[in-house]
C-alpha positions as CSV (number, residue, x, y, z in Angstrom):
1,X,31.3,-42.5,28.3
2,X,28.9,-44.4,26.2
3,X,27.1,-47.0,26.5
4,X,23.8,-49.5,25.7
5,X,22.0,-52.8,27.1
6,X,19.2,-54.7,26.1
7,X,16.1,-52.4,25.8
8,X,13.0,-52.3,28.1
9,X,10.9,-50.2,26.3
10,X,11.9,-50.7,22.8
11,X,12.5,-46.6,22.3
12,X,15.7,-45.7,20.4
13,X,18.2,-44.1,22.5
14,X,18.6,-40.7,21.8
15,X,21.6,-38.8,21.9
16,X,22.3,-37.7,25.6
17,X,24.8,-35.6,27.1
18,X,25.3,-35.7,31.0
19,X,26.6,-32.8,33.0
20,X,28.0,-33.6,36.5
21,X,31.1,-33.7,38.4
22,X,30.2,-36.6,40.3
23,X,31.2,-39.4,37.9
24,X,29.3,-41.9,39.9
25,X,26.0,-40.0,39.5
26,X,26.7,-39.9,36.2
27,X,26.8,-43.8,35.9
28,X,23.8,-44.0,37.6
29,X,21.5,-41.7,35.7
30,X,23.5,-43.4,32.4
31,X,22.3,-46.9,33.5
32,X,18.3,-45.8,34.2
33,X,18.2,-44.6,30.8
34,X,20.2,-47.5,29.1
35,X,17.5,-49.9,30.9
36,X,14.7,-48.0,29.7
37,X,16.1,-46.9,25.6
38,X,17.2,-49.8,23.2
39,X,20.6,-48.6,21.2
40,X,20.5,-46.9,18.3
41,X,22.9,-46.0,15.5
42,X,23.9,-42.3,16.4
43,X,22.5,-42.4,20.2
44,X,24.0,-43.3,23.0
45,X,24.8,-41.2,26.5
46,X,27.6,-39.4,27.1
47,X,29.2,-37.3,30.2
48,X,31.3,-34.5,30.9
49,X,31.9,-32.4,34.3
50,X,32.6,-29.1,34.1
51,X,31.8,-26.0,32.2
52,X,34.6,-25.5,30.4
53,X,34.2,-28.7,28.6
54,X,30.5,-27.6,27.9
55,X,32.3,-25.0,25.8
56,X,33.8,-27.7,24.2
57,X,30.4,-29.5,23.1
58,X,28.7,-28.8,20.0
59,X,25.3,-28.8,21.3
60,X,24.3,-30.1,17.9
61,X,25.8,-33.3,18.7
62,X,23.4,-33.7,21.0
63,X,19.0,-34.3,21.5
64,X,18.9,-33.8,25.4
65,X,21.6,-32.1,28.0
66,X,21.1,-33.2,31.8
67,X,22.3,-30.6,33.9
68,X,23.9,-30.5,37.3
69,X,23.7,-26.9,39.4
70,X,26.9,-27.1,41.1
71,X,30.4,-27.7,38.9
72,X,33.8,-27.1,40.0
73,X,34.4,-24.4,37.9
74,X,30.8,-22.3,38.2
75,X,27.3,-23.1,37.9
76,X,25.0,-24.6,35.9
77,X,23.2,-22.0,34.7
78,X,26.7,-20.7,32.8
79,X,26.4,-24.3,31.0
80,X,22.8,-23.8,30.3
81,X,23.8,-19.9,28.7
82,X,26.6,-22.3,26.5
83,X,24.3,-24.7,25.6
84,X,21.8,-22.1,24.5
85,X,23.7,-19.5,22.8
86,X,24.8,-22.4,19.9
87,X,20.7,-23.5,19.7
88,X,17.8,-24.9,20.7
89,X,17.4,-27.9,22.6
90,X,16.0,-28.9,25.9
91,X,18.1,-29.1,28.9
92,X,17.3,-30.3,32.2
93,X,18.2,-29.8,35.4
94,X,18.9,-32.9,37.3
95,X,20.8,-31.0,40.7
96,X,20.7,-31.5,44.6
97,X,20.2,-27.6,45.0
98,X,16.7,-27.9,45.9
99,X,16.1,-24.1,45.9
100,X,13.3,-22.6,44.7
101,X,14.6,-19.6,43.1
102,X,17.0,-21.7,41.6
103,X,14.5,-24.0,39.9
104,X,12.6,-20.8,39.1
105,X,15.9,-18.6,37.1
106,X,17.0,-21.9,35.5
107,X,13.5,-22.6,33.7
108,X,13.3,-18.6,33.6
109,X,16.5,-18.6,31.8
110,X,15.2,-21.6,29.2
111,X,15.7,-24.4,30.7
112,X,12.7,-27.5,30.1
113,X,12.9,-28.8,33.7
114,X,14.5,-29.2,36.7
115,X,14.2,-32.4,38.9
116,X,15.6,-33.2,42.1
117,X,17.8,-35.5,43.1
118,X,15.8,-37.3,46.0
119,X,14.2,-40.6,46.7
120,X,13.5,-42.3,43.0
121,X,13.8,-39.7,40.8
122,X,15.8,-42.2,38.8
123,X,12.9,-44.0,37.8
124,X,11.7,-40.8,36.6
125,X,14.5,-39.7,34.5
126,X,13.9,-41.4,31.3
127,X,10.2,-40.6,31.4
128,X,10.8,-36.6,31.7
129,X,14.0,-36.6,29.3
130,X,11.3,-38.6,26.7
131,X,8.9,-36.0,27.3
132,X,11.0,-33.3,26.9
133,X,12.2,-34.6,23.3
134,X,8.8,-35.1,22.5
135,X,7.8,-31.3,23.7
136,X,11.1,-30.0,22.2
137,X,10.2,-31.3,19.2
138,X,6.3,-30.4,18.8
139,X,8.2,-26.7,20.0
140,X,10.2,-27.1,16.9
141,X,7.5,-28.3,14.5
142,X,5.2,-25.4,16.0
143,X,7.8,-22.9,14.8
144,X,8.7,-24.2,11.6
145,X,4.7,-24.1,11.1
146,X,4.4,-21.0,12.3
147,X,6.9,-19.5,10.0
148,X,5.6,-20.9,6.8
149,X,1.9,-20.3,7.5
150,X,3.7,-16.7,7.9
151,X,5.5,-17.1,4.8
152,X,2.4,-18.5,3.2
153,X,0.4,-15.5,4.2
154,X,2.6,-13.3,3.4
155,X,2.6,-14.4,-0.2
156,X,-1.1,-14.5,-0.1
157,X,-0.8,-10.8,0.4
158,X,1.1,-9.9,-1.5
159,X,-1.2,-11.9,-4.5
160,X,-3.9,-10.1,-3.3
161,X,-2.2,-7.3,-3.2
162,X,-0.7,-7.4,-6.9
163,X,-4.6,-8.5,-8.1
164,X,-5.7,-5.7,-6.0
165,X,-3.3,-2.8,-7.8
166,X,-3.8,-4.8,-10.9
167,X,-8.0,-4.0,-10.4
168,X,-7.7,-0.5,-9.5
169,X,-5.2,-0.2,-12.6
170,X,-7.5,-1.8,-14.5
171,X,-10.2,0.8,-12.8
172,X,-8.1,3.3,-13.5
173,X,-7.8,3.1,-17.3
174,X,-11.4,2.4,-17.5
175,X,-12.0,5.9,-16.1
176,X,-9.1,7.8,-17.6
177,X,-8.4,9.4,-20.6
178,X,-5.4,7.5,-22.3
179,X,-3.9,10.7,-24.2
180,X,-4.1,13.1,-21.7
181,X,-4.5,11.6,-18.2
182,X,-7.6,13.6,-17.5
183,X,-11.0,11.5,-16.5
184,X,-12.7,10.6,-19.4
185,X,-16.1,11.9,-20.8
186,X,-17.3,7.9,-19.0
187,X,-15.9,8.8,-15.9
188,X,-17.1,12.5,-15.9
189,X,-21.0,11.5,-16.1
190,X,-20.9,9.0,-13.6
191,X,-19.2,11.7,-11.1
192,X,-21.4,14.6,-12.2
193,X,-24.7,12.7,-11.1
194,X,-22.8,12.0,-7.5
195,X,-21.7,15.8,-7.6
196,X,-24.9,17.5,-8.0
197,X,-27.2,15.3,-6.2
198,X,-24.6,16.0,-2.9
199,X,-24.8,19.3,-3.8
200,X,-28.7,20.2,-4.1
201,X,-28.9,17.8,-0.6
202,X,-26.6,19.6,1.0
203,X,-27.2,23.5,-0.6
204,X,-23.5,23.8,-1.7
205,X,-22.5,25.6,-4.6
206,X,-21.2,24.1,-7.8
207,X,-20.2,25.3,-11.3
208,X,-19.7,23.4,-14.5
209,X,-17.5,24.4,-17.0
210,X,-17.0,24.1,-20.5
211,X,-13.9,24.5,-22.8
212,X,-12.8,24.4,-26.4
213,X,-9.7,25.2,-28.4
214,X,-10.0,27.8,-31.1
215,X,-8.5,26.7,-34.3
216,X,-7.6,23.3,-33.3
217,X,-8.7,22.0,-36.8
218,X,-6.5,24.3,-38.3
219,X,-3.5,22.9,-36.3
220,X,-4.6,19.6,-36.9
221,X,-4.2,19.9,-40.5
222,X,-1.0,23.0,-40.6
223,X,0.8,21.2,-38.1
224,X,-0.5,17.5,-38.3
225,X,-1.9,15.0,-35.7
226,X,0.9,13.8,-33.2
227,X,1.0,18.2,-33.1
228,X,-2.0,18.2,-31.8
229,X,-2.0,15.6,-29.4
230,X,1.1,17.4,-27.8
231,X,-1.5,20.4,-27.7
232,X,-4.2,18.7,-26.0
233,X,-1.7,17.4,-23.4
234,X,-0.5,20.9,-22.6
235,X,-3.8,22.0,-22.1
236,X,-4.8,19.2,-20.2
237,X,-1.3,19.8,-17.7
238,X,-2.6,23.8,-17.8
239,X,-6.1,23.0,-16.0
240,X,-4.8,20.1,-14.0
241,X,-2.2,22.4,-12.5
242,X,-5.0,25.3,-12.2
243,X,-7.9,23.0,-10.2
244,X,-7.9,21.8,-6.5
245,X,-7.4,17.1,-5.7
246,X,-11.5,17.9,-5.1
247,X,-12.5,19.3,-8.8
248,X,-12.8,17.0,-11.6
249,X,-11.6,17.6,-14.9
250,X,-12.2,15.6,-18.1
251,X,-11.9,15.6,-22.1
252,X,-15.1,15.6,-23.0
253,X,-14.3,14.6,-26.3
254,X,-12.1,16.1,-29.2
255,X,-10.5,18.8,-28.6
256,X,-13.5,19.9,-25.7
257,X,-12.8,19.9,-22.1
258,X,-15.0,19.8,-18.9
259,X,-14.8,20.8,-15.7
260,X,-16.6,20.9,-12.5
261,X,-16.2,22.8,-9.3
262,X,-18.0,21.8,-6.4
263,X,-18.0,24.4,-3.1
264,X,-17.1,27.4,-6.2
265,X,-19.0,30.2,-6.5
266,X,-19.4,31.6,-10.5
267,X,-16.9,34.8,-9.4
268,X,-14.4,32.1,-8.0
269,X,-15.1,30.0,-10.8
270,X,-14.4,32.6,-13.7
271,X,-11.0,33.6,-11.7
272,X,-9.8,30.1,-12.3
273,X,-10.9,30.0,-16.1
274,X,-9.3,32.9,-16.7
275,X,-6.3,32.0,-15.4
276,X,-6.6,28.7,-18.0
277,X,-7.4,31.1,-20.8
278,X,-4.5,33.2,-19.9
279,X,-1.8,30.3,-19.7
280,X,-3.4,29.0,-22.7
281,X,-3.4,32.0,-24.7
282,X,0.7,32.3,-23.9
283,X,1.3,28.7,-24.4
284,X,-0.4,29.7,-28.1
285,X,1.8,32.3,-29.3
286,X,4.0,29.4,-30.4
287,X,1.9,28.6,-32.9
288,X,1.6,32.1,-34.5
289,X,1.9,30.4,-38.1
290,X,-2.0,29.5,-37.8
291,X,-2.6,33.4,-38.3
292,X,-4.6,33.6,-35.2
293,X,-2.6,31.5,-32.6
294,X,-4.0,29.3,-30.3
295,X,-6.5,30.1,-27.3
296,X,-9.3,28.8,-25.9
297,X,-13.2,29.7,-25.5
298,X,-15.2,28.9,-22.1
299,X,-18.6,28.7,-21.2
300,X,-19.8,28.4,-17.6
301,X,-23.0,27.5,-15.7
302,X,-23.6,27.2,-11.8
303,X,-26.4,25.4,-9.9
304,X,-27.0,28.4,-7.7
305,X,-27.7,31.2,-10.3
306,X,-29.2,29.1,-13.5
307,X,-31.1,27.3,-11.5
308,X,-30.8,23.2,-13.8
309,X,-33.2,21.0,-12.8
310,X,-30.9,17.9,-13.9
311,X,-27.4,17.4,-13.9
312,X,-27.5,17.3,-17.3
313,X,-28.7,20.2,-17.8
314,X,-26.4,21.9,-15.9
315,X,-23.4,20.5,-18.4
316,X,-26.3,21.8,-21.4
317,X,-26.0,25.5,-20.1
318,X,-22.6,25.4,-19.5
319,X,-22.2,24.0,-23.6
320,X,-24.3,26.9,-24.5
321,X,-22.5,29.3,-22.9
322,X,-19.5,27.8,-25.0
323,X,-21.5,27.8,-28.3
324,X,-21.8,31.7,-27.4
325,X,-18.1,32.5,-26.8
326,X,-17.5,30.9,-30.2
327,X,-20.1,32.8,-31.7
328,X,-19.1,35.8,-29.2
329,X,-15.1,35.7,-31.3
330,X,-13.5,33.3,-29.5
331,X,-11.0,33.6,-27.0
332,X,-13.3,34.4,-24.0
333,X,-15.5,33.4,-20.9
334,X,-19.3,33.9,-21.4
335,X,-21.2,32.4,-18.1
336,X,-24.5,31.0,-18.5
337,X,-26.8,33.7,-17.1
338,X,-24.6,36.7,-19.0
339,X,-26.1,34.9,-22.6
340,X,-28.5,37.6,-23.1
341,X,-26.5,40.6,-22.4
342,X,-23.8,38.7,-24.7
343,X,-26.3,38.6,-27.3
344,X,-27.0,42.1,-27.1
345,X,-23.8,43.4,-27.6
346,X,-23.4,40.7,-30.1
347,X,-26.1,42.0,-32.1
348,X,-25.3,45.3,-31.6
349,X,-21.3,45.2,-33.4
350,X,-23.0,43.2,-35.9
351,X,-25.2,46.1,-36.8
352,X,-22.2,48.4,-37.3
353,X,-19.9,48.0,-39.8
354,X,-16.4,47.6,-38.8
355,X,-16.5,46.9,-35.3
356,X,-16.3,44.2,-33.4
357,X,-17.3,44.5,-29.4
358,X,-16.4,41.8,-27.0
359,X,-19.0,39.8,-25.3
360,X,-19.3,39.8,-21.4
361,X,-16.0,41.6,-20.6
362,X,-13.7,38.9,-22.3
363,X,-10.5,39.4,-25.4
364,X,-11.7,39.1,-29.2
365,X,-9.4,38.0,-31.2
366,X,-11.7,39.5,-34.9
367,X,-12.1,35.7,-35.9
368,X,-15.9,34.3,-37.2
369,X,-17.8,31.9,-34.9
370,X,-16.3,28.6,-36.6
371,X,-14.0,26.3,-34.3
């Protein structure tokens, strides 16, 4: 059944689909809303009555379903579940059954409205299935809104989110050395102030160290360059592998390394080194065509025993206590406050031909003080 007539309010009929067994119910809601909607190309009211031709429908045929309750082969709440499971679109309930709970599952359930056949509800018909268009479609605009501001700010994050990973790359280059992944000697001072003024606020211990190949020059030019850049990443994997996510290690420049150790005690601290100058001193045999191999010298200096006013001259200790392993033979730890007893014995195997005693308890490998 479809139909038109002369408008009254100038709208364009929509496309309506009526629901009701009684066929003269159906003409009368058909005519209140052909008196109220001008035709339109595509509009126009039609009617069914049952629920297995509501399984017939395409709903998306379709802008507004009015809805009996009572059919002759269920209810309609089994439309309105037909209706909805192929889309969205308002229905309303335009029954007899003027039950509460009714009213109340059906809009429960998703339908727009339910109005009750009594006294002029005809009038009203046109008027709520306009309304509900209007509300469908605001529902409809809301949602398509709603997902692209989501899908707006989701690409917003992720923007941010690339510019944020590209600024902490960015950060992360700045602070790093490019050859061996350590921090570089930039990154290092800017930590070591942070480090040691925590640790003189809060009395904790913290130890600086200081480390060196022996006879990198020599590789350098036996062996050439890209050699010893494969060198200075094993040593670099060595200590990384040897030091705790809170220490921070460093090349300081060169062939030189530095670390720091905050919460470590000197006798903790020399039990790490010396596991470095172990690993190191295997990892050297390799290059046994140097004469000497390749190991690794290490000075150390702690805020607790030498007592450095400054940060730096905590690091300046540390580099003297270096300076005397080199001079010491190489190849061994010398700790800060240990320099004079170092020098001692230094001077004492210097005074007697043919020997050659090492300084503070570390390996000499017989080589001169030169790098």
């Amino acid at each position: 059944m479809a139909r038109g007539l002369d408008p009254q309010s100038g709208r364009p009929c929509p496309r309506i689909l009526i629901v009701d067994d009684d066929e003269d119910q159906r003409e009368l809601i058909a005519d209140a809303l052909m008196m109220y909607f001008k035709p339109a190309t595509g509009g126009g009211v039609r009617g069914i009555g049952s629920v297995a031709e509501c399984r017939q429908v395409d709903s998306a045929d379709f802008d507004v379903v009015l809805l009996d309750y009572n059919l002759p082969d269920g209810t309609g709440l089994e439309a309105l579940e037909c209706f909805l499971k192929q889309g969205d679109l308002p229905i309303i309930f335009i029954t007899g059954q003027n039950v509460v709970a009714t009213a109340a599952e059906a809009l429960r359930r998703g339908a727009q409205d339910y109005v009750i056949k009594a006294g002029d509800y005809l009038f009203a018909v046109p008027l709520i299935v306009e309304k509900a268009i209007a509300q469908h479609r605001i529902r409809q605009e809301n949602i398509r809104l709603a997902a692209q501001l989501k899908a707006t700010l989701e690409e917003v994050r992720v923007k941010n989110q690339q510019l944020q990973d590209s600024l902490d790359e960015k950060e992360r280059m700045a602070a790093t050395d490019y050859l061996t992944g350590l921090a570089n000697r930039r990154e290092f001072v800017e930590r070591l102030e942070r480090h040691f003024s925590e640790a003189c606020r809060y009395q904790f211990d913290l130890t600086c160290v200081m480390l060196d190949l022996d006879h990198y020059k020599a590789l350098n030019d036996t062996l050439g360059h890209q050699m010893g850049d494969r060198v200075l990443i094993a040593t670099a994997d060595v200590i990384r592998s040897s030091l705790r996510a809170s220490d921070l290690a460093a090349r300081y420049g060169g062939d030189e390394f530095v670390l720091l150790l905050p919460h470590t005690s000197i006798e903790l601290a020399v039990s790490v080194v010396e596991r470095i100058r172990r690993e190191m001193a295997a990892i050297g045999q390799q290059y046994a065509q140097l004469g000497s191999g390749l190991t690794v010298s290490i000075g150390l200096s702690n805020l607790r025993i030498d007592t450095p006013a400054t940060a730096d001259t905590l690091v300046a200790m540390a580099d003297r206590a270096l300076y005397a392993a080199k001079d010491a033979g190489k190849n061994r730890i010398i700790c800060h406050h240990q320099m004079g007893i170092a020098n001692s014995k230094l001077q004492i195997a210097n005074s007697a031909p043919g020997r050659n005693t090492a300084a503070a308890g570390a390996s000499s490998n017989g080589q001169g003080p030169s790098k």
